[in-house]
C-alpha positions in Angstrom: -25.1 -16.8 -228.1 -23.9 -13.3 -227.3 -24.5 -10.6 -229.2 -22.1 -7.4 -229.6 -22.1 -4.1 -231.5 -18.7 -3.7 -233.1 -17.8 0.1 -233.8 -14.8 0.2 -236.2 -14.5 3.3 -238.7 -11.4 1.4 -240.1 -12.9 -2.3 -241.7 -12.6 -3.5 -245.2 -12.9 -3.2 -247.8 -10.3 -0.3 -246.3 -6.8 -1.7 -246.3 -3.6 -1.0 -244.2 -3.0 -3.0 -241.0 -5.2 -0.3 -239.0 -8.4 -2.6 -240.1 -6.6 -6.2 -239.3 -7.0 -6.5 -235.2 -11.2 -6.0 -235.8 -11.2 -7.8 -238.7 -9.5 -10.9 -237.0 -10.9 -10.1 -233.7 -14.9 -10.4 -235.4 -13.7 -13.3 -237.2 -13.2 -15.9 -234.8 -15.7 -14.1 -232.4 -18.6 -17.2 -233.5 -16.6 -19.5 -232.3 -16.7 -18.1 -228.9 -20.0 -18.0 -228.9 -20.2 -14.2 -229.5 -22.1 -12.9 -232.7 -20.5 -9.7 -233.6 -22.5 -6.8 -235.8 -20.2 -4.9 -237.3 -20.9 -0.8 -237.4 -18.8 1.0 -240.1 -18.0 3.5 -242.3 -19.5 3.9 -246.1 -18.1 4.5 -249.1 -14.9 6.9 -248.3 -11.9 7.6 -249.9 -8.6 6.3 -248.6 -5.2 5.4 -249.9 -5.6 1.4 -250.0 -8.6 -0.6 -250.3 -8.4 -4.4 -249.9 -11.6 -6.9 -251.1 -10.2 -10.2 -250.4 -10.4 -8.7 -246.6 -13.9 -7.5 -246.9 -14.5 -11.2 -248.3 -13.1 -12.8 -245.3 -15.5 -10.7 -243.3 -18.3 -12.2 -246.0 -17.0 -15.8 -245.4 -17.3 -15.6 -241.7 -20.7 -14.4 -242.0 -20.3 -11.0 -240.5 -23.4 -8.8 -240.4 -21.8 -4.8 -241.6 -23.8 -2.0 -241.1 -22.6 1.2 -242.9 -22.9 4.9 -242.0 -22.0 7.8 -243.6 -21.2 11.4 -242.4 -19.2 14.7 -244.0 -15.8 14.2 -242.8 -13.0 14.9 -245.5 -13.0 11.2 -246.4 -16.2 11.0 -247.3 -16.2 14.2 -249.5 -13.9 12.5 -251.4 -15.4 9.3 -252.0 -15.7 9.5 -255.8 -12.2 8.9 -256.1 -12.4 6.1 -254.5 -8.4 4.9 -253.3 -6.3 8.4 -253.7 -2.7 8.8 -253.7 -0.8 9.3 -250.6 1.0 12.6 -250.2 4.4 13.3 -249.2 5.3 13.1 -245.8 5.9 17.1 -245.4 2.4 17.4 -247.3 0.6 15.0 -245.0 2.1 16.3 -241.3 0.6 19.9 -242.2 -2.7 18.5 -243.0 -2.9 16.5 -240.0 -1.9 19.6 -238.0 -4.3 21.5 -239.1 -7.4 18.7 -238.9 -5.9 18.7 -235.3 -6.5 22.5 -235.0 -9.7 22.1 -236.4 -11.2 19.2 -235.6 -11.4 17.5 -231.5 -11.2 15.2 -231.0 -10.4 14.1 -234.5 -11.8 15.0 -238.0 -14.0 11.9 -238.4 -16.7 14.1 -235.6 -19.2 14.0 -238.6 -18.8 10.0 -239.6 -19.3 9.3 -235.4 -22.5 11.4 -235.2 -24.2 9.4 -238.0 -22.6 6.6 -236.5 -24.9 6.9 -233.7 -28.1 7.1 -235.0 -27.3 4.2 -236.8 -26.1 2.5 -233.6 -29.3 4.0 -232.0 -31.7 2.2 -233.9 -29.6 -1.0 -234.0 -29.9 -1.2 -229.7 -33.5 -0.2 -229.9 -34.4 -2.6 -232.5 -32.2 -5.4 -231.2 -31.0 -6.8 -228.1 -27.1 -6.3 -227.5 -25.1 -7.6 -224.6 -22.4 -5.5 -225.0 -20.5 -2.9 -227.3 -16.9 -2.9 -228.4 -15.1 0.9 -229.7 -11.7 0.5 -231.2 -9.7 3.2 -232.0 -8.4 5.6 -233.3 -10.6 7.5 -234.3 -11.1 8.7 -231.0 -14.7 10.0 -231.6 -15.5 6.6 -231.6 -14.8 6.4 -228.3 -16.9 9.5 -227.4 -20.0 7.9 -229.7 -19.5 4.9 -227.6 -19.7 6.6 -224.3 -23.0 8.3 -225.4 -24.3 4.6 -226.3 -23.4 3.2 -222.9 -25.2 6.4 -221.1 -28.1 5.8 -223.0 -28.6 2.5 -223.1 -26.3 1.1 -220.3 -25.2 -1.7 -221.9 -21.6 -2.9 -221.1 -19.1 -0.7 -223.1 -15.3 -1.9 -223.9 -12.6 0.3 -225.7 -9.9 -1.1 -227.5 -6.8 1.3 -227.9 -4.7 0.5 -231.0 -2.3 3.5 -230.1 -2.6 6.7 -227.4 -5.2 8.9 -227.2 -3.8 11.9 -225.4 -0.1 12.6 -225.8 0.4 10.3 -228.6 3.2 10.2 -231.2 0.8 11.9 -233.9 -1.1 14.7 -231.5 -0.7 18.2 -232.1 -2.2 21.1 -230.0 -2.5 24.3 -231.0 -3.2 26.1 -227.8 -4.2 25.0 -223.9 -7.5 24.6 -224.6 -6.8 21.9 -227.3 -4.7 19.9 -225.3 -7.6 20.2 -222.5 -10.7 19.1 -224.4 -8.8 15.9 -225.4 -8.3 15.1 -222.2 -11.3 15.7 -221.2 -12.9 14.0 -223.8 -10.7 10.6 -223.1 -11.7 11.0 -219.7 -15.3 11.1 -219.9 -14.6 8.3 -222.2 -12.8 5.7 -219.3 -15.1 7.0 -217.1 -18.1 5.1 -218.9 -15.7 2.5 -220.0 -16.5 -1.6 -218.3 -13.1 -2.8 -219.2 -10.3 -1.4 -221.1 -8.0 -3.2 -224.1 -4.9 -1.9 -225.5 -2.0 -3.8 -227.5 1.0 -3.2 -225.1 2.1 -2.5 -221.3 3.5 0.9 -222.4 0.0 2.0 -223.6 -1.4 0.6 -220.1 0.9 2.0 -218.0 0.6 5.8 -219.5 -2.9 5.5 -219.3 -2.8 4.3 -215.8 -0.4 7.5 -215.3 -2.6 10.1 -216.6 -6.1 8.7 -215.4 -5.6 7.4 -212.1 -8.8 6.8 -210.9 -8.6 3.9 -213.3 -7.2 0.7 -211.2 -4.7 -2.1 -212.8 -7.6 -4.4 -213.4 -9.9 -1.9 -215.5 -6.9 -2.4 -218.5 -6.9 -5.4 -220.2 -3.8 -6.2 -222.7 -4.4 -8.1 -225.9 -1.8 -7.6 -227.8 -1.8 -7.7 -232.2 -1.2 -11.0 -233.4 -1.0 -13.2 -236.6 -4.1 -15.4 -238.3 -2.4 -18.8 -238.4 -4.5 -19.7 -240.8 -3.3 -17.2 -243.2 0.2 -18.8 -243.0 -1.1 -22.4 -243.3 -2.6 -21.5 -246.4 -0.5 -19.5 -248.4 2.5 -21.2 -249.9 6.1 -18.8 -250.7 7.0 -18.5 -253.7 10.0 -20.1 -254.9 13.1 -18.2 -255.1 14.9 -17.6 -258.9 18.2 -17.6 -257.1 20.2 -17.7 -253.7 20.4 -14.0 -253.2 19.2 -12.7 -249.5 15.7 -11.4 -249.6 15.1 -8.5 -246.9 11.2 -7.4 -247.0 9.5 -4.5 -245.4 6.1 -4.4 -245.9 3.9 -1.7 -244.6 3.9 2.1 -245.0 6.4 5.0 -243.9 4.9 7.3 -242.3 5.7 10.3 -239.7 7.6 8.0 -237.0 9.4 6.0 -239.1 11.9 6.3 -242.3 14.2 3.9 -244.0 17.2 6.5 -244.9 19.3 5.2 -242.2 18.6 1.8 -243.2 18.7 2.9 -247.1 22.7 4.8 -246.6 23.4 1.4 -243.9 23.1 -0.5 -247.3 24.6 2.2 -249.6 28.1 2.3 -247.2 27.7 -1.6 -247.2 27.8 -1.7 -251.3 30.8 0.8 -251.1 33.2 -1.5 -248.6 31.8 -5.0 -249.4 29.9 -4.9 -252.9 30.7 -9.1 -252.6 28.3 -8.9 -250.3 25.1 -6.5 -251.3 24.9 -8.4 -255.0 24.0 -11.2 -253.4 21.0 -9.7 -251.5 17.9 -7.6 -252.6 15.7 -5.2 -251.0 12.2 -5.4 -251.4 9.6 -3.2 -250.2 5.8 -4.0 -250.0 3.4 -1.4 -249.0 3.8 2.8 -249.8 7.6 3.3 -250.8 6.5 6.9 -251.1 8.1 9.5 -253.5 11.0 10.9 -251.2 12.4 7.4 -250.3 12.2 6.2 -253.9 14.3 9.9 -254.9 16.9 8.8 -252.0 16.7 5.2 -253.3 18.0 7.0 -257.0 19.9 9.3 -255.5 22.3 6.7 -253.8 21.9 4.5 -257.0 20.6 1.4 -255.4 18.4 0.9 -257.7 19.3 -2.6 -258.8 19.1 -4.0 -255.4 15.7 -3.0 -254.3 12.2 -4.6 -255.8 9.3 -2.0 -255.3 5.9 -4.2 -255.0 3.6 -1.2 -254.0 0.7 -1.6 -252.3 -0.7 -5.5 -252.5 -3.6 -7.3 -250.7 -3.2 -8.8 -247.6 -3.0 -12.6 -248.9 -0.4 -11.3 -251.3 1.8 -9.5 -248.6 1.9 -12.4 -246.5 2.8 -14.6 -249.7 6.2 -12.2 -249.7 6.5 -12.6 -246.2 7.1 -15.7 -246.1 9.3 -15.9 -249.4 12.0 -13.5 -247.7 14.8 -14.5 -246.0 14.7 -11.5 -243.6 12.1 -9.1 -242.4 12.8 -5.8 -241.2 10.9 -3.4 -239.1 11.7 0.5 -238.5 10.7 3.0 -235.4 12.0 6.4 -235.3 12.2 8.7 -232.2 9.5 10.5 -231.2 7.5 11.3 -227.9 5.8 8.4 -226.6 7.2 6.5 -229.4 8.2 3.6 -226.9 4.2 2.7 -226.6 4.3 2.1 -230.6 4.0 -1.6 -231.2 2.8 -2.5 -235.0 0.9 -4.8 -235.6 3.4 -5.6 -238.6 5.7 -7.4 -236.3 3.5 -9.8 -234.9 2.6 -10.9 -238.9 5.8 -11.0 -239.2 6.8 -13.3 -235.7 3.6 -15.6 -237.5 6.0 -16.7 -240.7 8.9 -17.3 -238.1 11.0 -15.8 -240.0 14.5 -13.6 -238.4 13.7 -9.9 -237.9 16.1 -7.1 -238.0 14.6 -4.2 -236.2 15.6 -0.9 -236.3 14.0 0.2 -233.5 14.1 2.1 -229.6 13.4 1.0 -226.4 10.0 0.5 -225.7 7.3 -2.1 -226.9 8.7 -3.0 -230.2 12.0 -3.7 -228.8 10.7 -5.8 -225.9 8.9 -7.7 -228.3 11.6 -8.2 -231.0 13.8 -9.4 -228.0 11.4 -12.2 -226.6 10.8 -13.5 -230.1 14.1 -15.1 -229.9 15.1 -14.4 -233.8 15.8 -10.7 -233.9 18.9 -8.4 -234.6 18.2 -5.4 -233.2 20.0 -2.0 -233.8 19.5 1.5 -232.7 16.9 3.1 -235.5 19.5 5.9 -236.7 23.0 4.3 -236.4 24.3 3.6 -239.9 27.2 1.9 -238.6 25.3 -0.5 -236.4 22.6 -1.2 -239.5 25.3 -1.4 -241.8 27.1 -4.2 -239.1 24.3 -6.0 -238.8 22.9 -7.0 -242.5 26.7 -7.9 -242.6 26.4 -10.8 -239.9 22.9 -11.7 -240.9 24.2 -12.1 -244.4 27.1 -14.4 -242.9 24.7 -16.1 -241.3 22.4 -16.8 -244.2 25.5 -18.3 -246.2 26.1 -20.5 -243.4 22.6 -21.6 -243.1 22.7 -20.8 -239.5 19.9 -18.0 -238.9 18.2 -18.3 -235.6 14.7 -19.6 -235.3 12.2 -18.0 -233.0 10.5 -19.2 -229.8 7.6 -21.2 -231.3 6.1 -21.4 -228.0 6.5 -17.4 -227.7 5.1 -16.9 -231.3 2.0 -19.0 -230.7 0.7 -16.9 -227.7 -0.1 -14.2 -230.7 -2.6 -16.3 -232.6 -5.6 -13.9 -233.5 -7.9 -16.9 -232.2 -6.3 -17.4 -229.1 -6.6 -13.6 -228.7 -10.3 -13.7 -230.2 -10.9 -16.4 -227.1 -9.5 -14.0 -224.2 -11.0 -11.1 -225.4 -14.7 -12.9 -225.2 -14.2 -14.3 -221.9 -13.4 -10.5 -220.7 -16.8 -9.7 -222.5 -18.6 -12.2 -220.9 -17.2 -11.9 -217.4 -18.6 -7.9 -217.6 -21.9 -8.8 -219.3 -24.6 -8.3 -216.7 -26.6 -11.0 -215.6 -29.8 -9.2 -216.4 -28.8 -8.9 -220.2 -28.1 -13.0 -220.4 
């Protein structure tokens, strides 16, 4: 059997979908014959934790190694999960980390991190390492690793590095040394993996000494055996149930989806008291004032945050699921991994979102209604005719074929054969 270092600073028992693609990835990696070691963060604060994750990581006998570090997480560990702040409140601490902190603020958790990882390739043998990120500084602990020890080294990009959605530079230099740093990064890189072709192709773009075969794409994906497992919950009535689950966060809102439904109630109120909203995830403050404000409150159901078993449970006792992308820069490589959990209860999606990844993918799934992500009219028209369609009992049904090309074991399977095909002959 193989034998891999897996460097994740997100991994249970943090929650939020950021953990999902190692967790799954590490998961199924046994039963490619790969034995994954799994090198982490300690005891941080953060604004969800999930332990029925961290015990799917225990029942698939994971080995987790922990490190610590000073990074602003950390210092706040005693509080264990801590409220997240309003949106406003949240974009000007990121800024400023940004200003502060290159490549990201988690500088301190990496450095410990390598030690750790240090003795663990000293101690042991390895045939490869695997970074996924963000964080970035990750990346740069893994390029030290590879230098060092010359082991085969594989980065997995969950979103851009340089130029993404979230970055903020505060002068030249800033927007320099990230660069730099990614590109020292590739440079050591063996292969490449990121979860879309927009991701590829702007990375391609900006590093071109990097050829089309060096980037890999393994998209998100669903755990099939989360679905086969978990049974709905049966319905009280035969109103429309349209989930979101997940957070909002700086690229995404559900205002224009929130006054779609508001007009809706105004010109067909027949219609919205036969369906209910219901959110699962981080509603946040603002959207619940809006929510108030418009005086929806009897349609919507506010679940807060729930573990991952439990948010697929209301996934698949909706009706409809709906996913939201703002604009933004670069927004079109944005491809939650939401949707693909979603696409796994074959359920019809209305997405709110751009052009780009999400929308490509929304398209091919075969059971979407897609809409521009700020057109109230177009929202407001379209949970009209899925509504009409629901009384009918005539919602589309997806592409099973389609959907079944995003099982995390299936993915788990390609990613290990692209491990395996780098692994050097000497380290067999």
């Amino acid at each position: 059997m193989f034998k891999v270092l897996v460097i994740a600073y997100y991994y249970p028992p943090l929650g939020l979908s950021g953990v999902q693609r190692t967790l799954k990835f590490v998961k199924y990696m046994k039963q490619n014959n790969w034995e994954p070691v799994v090198l982490t963060t300690g005891n941080i604060a953060y604004f969800a934790h999930d332990y029925s994750l961290l015990q799917e990581s225990n029942d698939a006998g994971v080995r987790i190694v922990r490190a610590g570090g000073r990074g602003p997480n950390s210092l706040l560990s005693k509080y264990g999960t801590v409220t997240i702040p309003r949106e406003f409140i949240r974009k000007i601490f990121n800024r400023i980390s940004q200003a502060i902190y290159i490549p990201d603020n988690k500088i301190s958790w990496a450095k410990a991190a390598y030690q750790t990882a240090e003795d663990l390739l000293a101690a042991e043998k390895f045939n490869a390492i695997f970074v996924t990120g963000p964080p970035f500084s990750a990346f740069v602990l893994g390029s030290k690793l590879k230098k060092k020890f010359n082991i085969p080294l594989f980065l997995d990009y969950r979103d851009l590095w340089f130029g993404s959605y979230f970055a903020f530079y505060l002068t030249p230099l800033h927007k320099l040394l990230q660069k730099r740093y990614e590109y020292l990064a590739l440079k050591s890189a063996d292969r490449i993996f990121v979860t879309n072709r927009k991701i590829k192709e702007n990375i391609l773009n900006l590093f071109q000494f990097l050829t089309f075969e060096d980037i890999v794409i393994l998209p998100h994906g669903y755990d099939a055996e989360d679905f086969e497992k978990l049974k709905p919950i049966p319905k009280p009535n035969d109103k429309m149930i349209i989930t979101y689950s997940g957070i909002f966060i700086e690229y995404n809102s559900p205002k224009y989806f929130i006054q779609a439904f508001k007009e809706l109630s105004i010109e067909r109120p027949d219609v919205t008291q036969d369906i209910e909203l219901h959110f699962v995830g981080f509603l946040r403050k603002e959207n619940k004032k809006l929510i108030k404000k418009l005086k929806l409150e009897r349609f919507v159901k506010d679940h807060g945050y729930m573990n991952h078993s439990d948010s697929i449970i209301k996934i698949k006792s909706s009706d409809i699921l709906w996913i939201m992308i703002g604009r933004k820069r670069n927004i079109d490589a944005i491809l939650p991994g939401k949707l693909y959990e979603y696409m796994g209860s074959m359920k019809p999606i209305i997405a709110c979102v751009p052009e780009g990844a999400a929308r490509i993918a929304a398209k091919e799934y075969g059971a979407s209604f897609i809409t521009e992500p700020d057109d109230i009219n177009q929202i407001k028209n379209t949970i009209l005719e899925v509504y009409k369609l629901y009384k009918k009992n005539q919602l589309p049904s997806p592409d099973a074929e389609y959907v079944s090309k995003y099982r995390r074991d299936f993915l788990t399977e390609q990613l290990t054969k692209q491990m395996q095909f780098m692994v050097k002959d000497d380290l067999i």
